[in-house]
C-alpha positions in Angstrom: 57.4 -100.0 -85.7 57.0 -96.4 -86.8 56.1 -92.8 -86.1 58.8 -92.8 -82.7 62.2 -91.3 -82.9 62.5 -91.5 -79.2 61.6 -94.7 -78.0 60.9 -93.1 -74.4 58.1 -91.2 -75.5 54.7 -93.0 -75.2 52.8 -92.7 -78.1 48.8 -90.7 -77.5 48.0 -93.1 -80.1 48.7 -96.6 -81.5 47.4 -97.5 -85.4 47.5 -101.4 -85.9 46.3 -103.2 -89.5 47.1 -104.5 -92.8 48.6 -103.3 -95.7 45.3 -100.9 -95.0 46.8 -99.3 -91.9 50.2 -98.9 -93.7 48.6 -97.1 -96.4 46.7 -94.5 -94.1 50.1 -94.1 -92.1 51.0 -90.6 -93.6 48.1 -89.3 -93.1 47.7 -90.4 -89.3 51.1 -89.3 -88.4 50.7 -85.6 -90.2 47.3 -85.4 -88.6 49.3 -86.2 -85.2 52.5 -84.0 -85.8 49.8 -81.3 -86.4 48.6 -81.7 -83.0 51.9 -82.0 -81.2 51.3 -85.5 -80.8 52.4 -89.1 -81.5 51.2 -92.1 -83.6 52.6 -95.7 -83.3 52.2 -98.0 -85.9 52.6 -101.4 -85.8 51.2 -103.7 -88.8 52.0 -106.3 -91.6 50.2 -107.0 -94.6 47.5 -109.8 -94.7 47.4 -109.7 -91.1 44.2 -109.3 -88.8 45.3 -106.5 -85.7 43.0 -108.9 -83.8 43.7 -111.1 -81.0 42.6 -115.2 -81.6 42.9 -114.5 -84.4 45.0 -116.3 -88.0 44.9 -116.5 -91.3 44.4 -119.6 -92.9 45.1 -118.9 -96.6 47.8 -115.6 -96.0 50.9 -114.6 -97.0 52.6 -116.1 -93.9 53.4 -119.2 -91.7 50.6 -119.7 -89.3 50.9 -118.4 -86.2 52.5 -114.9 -87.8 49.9 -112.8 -87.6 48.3 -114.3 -84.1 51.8 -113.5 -82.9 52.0 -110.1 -84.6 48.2 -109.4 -82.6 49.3 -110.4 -79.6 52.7 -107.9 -79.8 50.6 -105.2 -80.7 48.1 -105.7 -77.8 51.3 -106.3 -75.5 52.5 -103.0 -76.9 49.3 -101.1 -76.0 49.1 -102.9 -72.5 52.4 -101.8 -71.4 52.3 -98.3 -72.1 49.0 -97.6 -71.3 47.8 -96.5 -74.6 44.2 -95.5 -74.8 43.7 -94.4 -78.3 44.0 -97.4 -80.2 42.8 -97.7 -84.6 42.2 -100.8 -86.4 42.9 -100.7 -89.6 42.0 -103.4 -92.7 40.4 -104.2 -95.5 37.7 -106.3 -93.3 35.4 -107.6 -96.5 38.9 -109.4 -97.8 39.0 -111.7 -94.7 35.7 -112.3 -93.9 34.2 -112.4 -98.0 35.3 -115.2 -100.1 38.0 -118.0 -99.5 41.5 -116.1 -98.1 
């Protein structure tokens, strides 16, 4: 996970994804230090931040990025995070054979 020196703090906002979401990391965290605010980020590339949801043709075991879903929802559940982005490059999953 990134974005939380403090792991006390709460996040105002959690970002989850695929390499997508890592690549838009920066720019959600300046946008939230700007603010006075926090961004979690939780994500892995080739991965779905949905739940139900695996990849049959990825870059991992199944089961990874179910699991990796389900920790991020887990994450958002327990600290009562209500700002919450999805981040992926959606056509790559749902076009085509991956």
């Amino acid at each position: 996970m990134f974005g939380l020196a403090d792991s006390n703090v709460v996040p105002e906002m959690a970002l989850f994804g695929d390499s997508h979401s890592e690549a838009l990391l920066s720019t959600f965290d300046a946008a939230a230090r700007d603010l006075g605010r926090t961004v979690a980020h939780i994500g892995l590339g080739g991965c779905l931040p949905l739940l139900g949801v695996d990849i049959a043709k990825g870059n991992y075991p199944a089961g990874v990025c179910e699991a990796l879903a389900n920790r991020e929802f887990e994450y958002v559940k327990q600290r009562q995070i209500k700002k919450v982005v999805l981040v992926a490059r959606w056509t790559l999953y749902t076009d085509g054979d991956y």
